[in-house]
OpenMM code with the backbone's topology and positions (N, CA, C; nanometers):
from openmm import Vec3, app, unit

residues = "UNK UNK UNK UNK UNK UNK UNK UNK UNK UNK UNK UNK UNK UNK UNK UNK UNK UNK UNK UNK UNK UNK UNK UNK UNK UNK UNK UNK UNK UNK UNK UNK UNK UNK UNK UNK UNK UNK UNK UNK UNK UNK UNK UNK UNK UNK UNK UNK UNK UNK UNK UNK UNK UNK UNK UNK UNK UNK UNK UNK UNK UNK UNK UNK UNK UNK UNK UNK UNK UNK UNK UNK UNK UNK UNK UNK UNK UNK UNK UNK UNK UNK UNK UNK UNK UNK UNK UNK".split()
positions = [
    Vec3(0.4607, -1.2917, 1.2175),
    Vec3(0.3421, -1.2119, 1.2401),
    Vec3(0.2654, -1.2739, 1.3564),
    Vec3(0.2368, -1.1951, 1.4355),
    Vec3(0.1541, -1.2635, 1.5863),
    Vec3(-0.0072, -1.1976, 1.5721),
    Vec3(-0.0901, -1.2033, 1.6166),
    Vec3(-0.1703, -1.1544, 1.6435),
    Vec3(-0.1724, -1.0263, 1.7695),
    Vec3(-0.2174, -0.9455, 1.7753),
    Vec3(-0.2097, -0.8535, 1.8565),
    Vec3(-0.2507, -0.8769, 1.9878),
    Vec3(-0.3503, -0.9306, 2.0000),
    Vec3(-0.4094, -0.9978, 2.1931),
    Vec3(-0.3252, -1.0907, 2.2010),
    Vec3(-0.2092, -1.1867, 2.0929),
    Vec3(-0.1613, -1.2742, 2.1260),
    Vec3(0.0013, -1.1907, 2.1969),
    Vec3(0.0060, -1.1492, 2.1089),
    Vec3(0.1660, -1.0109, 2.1321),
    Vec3(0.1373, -0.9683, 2.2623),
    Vec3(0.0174, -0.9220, 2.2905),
    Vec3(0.0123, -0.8260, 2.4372),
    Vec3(-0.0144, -0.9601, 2.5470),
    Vec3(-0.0590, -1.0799, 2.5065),
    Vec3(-0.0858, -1.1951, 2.6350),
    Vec3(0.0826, -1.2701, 2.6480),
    Vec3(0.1542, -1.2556, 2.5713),
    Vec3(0.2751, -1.2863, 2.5815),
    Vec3(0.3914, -1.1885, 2.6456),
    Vec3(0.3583, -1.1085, 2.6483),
    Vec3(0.4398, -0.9701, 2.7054),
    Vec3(0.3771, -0.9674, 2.8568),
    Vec3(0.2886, -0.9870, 2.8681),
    Vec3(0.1518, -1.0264, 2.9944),
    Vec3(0.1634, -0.8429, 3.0089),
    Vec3(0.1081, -0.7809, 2.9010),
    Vec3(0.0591, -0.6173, 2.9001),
    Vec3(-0.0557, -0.6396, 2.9667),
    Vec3(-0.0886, -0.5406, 3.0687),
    Vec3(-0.1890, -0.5518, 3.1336),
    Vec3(-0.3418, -0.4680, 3.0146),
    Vec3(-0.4037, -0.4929, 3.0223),
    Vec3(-0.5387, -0.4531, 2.9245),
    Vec3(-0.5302, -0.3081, 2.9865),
    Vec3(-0.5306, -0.2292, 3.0676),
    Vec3(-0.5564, -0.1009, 3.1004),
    Vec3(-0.4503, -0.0165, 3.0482),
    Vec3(-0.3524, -0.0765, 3.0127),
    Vec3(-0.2396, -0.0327, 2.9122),
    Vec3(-0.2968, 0.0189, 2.7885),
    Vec3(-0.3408, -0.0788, 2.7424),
    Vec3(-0.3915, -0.0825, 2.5718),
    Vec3(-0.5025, 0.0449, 2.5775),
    Vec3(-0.5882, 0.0977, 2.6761),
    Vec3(-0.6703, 0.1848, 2.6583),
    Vec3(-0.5792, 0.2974, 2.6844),
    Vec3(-0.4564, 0.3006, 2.7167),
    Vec3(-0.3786, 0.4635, 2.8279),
    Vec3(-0.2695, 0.4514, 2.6924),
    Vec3(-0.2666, 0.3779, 2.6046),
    Vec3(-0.1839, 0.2986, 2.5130),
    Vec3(-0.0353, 0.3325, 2.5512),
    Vec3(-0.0456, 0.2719, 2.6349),
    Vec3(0.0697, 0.2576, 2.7103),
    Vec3(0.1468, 0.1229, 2.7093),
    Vec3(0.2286, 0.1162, 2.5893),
    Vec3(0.2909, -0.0408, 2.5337),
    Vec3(0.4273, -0.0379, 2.5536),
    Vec3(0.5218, 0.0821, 2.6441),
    Vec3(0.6354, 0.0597, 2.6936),
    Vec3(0.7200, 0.0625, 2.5432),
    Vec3(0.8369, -0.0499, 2.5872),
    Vec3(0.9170, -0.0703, 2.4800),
    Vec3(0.8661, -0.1625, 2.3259),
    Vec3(0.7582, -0.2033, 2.3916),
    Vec3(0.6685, -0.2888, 2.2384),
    Vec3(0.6221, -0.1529, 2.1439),
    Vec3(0.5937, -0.0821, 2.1453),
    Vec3(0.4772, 0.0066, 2.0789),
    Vec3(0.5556, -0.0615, 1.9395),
    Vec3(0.6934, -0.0350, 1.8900),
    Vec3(0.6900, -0.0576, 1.7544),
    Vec3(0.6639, -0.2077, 1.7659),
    Vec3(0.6610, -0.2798, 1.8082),
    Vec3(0.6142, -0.4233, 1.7455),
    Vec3(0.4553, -0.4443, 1.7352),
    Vec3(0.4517, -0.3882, 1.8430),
    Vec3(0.2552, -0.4074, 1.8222),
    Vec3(0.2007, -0.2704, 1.6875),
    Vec3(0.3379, -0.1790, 1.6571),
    Vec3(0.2933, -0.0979, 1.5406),
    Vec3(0.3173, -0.1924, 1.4288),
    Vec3(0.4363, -0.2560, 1.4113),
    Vec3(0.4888, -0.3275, 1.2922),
    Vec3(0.3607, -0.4547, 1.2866),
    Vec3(0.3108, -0.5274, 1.3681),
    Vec3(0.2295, -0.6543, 1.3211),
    Vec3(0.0662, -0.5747, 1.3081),
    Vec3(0.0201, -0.4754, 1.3541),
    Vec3(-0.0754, -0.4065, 1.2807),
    Vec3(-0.0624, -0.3641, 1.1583),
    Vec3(0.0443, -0.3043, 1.1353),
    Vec3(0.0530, -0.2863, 0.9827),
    Vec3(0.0753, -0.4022, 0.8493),
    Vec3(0.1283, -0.5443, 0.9070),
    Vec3(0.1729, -0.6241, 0.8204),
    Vec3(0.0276, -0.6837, 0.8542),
    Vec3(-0.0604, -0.6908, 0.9498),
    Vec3(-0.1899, -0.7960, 0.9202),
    Vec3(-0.2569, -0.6927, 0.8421),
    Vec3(-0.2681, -0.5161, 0.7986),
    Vec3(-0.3489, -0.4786, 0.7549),
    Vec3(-0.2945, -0.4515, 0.5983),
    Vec3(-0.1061, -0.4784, 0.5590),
    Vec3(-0.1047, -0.5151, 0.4389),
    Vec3(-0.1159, -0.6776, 0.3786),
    Vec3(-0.1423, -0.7641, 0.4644),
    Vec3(-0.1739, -0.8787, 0.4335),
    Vec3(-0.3582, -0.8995, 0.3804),
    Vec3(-0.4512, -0.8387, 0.4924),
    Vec3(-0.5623, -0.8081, 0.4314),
    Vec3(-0.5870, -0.7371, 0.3134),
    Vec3(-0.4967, -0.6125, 0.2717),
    Vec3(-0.4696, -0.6057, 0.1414),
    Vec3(-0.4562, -0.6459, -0.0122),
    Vec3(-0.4043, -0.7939, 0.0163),
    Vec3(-0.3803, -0.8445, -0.0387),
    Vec3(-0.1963, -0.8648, -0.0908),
    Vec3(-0.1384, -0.7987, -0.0287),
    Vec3(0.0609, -0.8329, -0.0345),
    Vec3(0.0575, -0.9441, 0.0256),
    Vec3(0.0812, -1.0127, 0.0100),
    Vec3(0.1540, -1.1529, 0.0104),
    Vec3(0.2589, -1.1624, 0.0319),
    Vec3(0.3737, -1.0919, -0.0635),
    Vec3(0.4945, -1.0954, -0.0921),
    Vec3(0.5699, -1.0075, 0.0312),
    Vec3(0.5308, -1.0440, 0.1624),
    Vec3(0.6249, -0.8738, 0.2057),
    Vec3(0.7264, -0.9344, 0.2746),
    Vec3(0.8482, -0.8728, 0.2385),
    Vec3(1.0167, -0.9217, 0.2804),
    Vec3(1.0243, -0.7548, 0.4215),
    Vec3(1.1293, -0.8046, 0.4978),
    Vec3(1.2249, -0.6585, 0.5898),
    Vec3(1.3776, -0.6926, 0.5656),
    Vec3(1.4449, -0.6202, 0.5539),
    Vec3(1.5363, -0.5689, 0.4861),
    Vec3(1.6440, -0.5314, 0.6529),
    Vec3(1.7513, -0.5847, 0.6569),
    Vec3(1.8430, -0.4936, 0.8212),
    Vec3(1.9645, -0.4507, 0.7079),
    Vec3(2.0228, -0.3889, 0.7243),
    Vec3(2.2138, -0.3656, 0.7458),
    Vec3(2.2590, -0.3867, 0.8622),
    Vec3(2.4134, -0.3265, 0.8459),
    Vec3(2.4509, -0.3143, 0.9607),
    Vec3(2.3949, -0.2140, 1.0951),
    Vec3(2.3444, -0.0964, 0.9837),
    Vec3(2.3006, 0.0126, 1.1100),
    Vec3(2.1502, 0.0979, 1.0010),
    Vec3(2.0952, -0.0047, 0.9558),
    Vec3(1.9438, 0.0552, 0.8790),
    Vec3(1.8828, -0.0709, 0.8833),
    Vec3(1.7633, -0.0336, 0.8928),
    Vec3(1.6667, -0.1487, 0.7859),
    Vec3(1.5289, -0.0671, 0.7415),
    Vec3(1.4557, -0.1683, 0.6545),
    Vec3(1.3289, -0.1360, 0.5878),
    Vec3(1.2538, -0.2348, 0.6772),
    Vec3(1.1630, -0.1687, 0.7169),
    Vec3(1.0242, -0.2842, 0.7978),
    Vec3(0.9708, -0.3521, 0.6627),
    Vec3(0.9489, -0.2876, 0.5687),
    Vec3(0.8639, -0.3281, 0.4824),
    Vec3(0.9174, -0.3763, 0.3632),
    Vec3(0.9041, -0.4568, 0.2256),
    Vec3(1.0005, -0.4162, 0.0962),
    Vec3(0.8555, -0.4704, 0.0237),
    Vec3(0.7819, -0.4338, -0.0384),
    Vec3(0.6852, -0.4524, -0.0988),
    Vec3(0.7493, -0.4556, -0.2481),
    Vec3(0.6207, -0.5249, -0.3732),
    Vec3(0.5807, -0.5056, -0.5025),
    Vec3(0.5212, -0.4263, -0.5678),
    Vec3(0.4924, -0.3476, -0.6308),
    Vec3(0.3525, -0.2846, -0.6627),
    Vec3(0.3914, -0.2734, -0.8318),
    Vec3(0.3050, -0.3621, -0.8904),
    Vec3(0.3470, -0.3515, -1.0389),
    Vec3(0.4510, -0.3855, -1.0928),
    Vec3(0.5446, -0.4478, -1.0440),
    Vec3(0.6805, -0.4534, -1.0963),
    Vec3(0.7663, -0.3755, -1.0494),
    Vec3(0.7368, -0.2862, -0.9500),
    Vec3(0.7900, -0.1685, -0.8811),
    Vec3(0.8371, -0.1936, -0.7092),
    Vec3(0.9814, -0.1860, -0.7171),
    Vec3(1.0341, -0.2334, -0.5546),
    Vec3(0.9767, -0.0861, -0.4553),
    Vec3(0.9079, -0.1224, -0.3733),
    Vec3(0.8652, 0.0065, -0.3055),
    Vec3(0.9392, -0.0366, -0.1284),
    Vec3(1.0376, 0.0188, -0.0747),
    Vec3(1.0495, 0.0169, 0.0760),
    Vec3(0.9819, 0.1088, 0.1459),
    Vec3(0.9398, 0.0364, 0.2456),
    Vec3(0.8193, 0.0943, 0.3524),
    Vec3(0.8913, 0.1293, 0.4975),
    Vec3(0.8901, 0.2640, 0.5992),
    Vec3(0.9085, 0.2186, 0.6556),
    Vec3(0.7718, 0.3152, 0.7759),
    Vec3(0.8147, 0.2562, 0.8794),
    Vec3(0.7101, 0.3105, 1.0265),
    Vec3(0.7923, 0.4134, 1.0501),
    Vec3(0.7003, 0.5429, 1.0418),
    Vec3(0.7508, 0.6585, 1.1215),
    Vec3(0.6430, 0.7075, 1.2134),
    Vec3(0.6854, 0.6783, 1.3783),
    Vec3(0.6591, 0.7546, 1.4749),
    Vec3(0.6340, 0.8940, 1.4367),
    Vec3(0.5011, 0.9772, 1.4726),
    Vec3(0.5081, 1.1449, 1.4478),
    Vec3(0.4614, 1.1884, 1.5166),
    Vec3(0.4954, 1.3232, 1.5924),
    Vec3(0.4443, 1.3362, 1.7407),
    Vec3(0.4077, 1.5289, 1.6835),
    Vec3(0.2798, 1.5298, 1.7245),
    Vec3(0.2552, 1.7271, 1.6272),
    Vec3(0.1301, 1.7482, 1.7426),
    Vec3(0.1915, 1.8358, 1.8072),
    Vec3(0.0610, 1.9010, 1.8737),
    Vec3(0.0115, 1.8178, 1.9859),
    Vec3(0.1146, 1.7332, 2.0475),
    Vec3(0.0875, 1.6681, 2.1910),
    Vec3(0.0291, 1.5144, 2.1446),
    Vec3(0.0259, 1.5097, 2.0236),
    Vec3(-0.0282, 1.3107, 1.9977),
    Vec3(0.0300, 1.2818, 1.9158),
    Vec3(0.0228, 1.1484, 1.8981),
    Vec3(0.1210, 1.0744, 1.8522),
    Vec3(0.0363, 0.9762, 1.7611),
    Vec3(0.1200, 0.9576, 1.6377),
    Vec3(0.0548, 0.8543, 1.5448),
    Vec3(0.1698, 0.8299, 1.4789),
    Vec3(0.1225, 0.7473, 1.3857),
    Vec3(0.2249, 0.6634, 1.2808),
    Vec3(0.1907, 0.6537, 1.1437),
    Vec3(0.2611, 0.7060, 1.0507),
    Vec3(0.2956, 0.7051, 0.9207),
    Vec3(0.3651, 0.5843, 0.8834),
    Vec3(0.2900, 0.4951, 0.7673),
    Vec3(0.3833, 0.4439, 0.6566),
    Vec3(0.4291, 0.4989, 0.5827),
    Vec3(0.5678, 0.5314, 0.5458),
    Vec3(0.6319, 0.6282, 0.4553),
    Vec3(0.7248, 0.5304, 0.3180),
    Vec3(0.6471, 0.5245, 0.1777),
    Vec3(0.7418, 0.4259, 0.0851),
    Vec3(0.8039, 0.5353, 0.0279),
    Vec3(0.9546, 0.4778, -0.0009),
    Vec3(1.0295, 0.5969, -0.0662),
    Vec3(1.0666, 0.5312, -0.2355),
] * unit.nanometer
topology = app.Topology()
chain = topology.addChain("A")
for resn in residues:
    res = topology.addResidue(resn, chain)
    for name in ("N", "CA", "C"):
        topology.addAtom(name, app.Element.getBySymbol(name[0]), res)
């Protein structure tokens, strides 16, 4: 987990990026460590990622005794773009 000004000062993203959000080939990493610092503020503790050979889970959470996989879905409706956590 990086910090996000630390992710974009290491990539050396220029700051006028981040307002045009224009993050190139990072967008999912600077999506994936926003979402794990805002399920860590949460309170998950426990969070594992999951690869195969040709899948993975970003996420594998607890909830109650309950295995929940998480993953980031890109969604693009009506000219913008956002991101869904989707647990199945």
């Amino acid at each position: 987990m990086f910090d996000i000004g630390l992710l974009g000062a290491m990539i050396n993203l220029n700051p006028e990026s981040i307002l045009c959000y224009d993050y190139g080939s990072y967008k999912g990493y600077f999506a994936e460590n926003f979402v794990l610092q805002e399920l860590r503020t949460y309170g998950f503790n426990k969070i594992v990622t999951w690869s195969g050979r040709s899948s993975e889970v970003e996420f594998v959470l607890e909830v109650n005794g309950s295995i929940i996989p998480c993953n980031l879905i890109r969604k693009r409706s009506q000219g913008t773009t956002s991101a869904l956590l989707s647990g199945t």
